[in-house]
NUNU-449749 format. One record per residue (C-alpha): residue number from 0; residue in one letter; y, z, x. Coordinates in nm, 2 decimals. Example, Ala and Ser with C-alpha at 12.3 -4.5 7.8 and 13.67 -1.06 7.14 Angstrom:
BEGIN
<n 0, res a, yy -0.45, zz 0.78, xx 1.23>
<n 1, res s, yy -0.11, zz 0.71, xx 1.37>
***
This chain:
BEGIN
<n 0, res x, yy -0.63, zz 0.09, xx 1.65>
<n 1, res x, yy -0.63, zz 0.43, xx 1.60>
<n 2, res x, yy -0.66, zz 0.67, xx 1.30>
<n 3, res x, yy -0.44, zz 0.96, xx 1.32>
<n 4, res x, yy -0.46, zz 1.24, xx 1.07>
<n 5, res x, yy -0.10, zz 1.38, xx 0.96>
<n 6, res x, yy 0.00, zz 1.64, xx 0.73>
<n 7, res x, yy 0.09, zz 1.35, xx 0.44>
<n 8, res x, yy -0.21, zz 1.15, xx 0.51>
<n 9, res x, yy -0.42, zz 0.91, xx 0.74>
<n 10, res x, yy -0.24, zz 0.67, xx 0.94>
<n 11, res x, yy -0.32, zz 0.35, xx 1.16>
<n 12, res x, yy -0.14, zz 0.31, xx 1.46>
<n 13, res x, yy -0.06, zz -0.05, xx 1.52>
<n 14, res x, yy 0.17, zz -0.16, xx 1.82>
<n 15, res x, yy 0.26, zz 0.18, xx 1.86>
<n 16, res x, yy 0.39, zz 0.20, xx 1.48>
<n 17, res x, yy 0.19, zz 0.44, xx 1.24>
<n 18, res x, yy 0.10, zz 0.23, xx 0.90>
<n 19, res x, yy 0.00, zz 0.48, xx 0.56>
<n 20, res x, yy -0.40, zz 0.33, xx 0.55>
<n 21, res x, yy -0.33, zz 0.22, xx 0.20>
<n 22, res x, yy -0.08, zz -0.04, xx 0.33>
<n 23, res x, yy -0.34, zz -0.16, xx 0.56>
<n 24, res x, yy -0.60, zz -0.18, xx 0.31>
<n 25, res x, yy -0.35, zz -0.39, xx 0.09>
<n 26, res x, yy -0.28, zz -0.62, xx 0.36>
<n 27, res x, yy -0.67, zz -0.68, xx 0.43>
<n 28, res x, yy -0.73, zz -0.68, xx 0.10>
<n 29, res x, yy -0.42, zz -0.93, xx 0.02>
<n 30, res x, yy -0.56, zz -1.18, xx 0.31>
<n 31, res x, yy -0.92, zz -1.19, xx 0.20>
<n 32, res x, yy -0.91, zz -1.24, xx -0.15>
<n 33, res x, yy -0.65, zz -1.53, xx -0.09>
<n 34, res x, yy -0.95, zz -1.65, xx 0.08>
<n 35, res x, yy -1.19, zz -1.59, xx -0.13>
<n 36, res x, yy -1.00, zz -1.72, xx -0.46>
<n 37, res x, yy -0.91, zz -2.01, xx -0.25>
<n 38, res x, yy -1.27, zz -2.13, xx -0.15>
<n 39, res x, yy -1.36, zz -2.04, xx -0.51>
<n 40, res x, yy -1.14, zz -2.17, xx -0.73>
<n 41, res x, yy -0.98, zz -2.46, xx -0.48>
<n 42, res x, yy -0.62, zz -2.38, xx -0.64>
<n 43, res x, yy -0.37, zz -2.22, xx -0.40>
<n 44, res x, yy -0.14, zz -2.11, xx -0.68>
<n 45, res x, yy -0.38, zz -1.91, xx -0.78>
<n 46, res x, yy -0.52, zz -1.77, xx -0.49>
<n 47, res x, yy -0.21, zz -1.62, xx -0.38>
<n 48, res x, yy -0.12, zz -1.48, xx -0.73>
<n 49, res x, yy -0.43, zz -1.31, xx -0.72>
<n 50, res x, yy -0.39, zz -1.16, xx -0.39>
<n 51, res x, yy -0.06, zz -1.07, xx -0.48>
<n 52, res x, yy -0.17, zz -0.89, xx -0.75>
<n 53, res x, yy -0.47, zz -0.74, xx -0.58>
<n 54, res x, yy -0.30, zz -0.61, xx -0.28>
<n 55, res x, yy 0.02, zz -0.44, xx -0.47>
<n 56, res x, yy -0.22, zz -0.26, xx -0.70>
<n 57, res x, yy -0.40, zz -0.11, xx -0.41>
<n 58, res x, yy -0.06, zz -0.08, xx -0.24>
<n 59, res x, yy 0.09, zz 0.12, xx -0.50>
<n 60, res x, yy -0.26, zz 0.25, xx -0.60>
<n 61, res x, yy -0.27, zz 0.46, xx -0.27>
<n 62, res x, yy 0.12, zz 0.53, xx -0.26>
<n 63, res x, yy 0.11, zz 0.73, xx -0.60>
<n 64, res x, yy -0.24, zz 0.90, xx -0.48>
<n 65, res x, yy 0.00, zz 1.02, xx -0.14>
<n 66, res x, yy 0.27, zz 1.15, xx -0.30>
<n 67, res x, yy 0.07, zz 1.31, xx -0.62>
<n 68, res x, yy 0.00, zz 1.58, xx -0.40>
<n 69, res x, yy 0.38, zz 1.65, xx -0.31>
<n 70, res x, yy 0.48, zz 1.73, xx -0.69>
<n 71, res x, yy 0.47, zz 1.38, xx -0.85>
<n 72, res x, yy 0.63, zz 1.01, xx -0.84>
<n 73, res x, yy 0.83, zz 1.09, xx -1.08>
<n 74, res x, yy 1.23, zz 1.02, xx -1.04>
<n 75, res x, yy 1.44, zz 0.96, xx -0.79>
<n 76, res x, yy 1.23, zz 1.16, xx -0.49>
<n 77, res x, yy 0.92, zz 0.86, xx -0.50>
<n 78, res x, yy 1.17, zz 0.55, xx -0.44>
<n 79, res x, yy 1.33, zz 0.77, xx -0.11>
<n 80, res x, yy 1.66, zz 0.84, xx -0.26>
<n 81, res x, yy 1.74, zz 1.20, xx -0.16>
<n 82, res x, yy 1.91, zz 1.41, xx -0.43>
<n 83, res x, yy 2.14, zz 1.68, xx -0.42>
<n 84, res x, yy 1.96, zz 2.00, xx -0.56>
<n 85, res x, yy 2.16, zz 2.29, xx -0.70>
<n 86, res x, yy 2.41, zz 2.07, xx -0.89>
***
């Protein structure tokens, strides 16, 4: 794996496809405290709602942090819909 700094960010490159880091972190984080909650608690119900949880608040955690410095998440711009401007 390799980090590669870009102008939006740090990426990973895995099999030759460049992943945010935040998404990477989320799936890490996602896959160990399944495990974790798992051993813990012995319910996997639980475990996997609480790595669900876990890894989409560090998923969208690091999304909002990446595009706060490109004027905001706010509107239609964040969820990739391109607008029209000038209308």
């Amino acid at each position: 794996m390799a980090v590669v700094p870009s102008a939006r960010g740090t990426t990973i490159d895995i099999a030759g496809s460049a992943w945010p880091t935040h998404s990477f972190d989320a799936l890490v984080i996602g896959l160990g405290s399944c495990a974790v909650v798992l051993l813990i608690v012995g319910s996997l119900p639980a475990a996997v709602l609480t790595a669900a949880g876990l890894a989409t608040a560090r998923w969208l955690g690091g999304r909002l942090r990446q595009r706060s410095g490109s004027g905001g998440c706010s509107g239609a711009g964040y969820f990739g819909v391109r607008t029209k401007t000038g209308i």
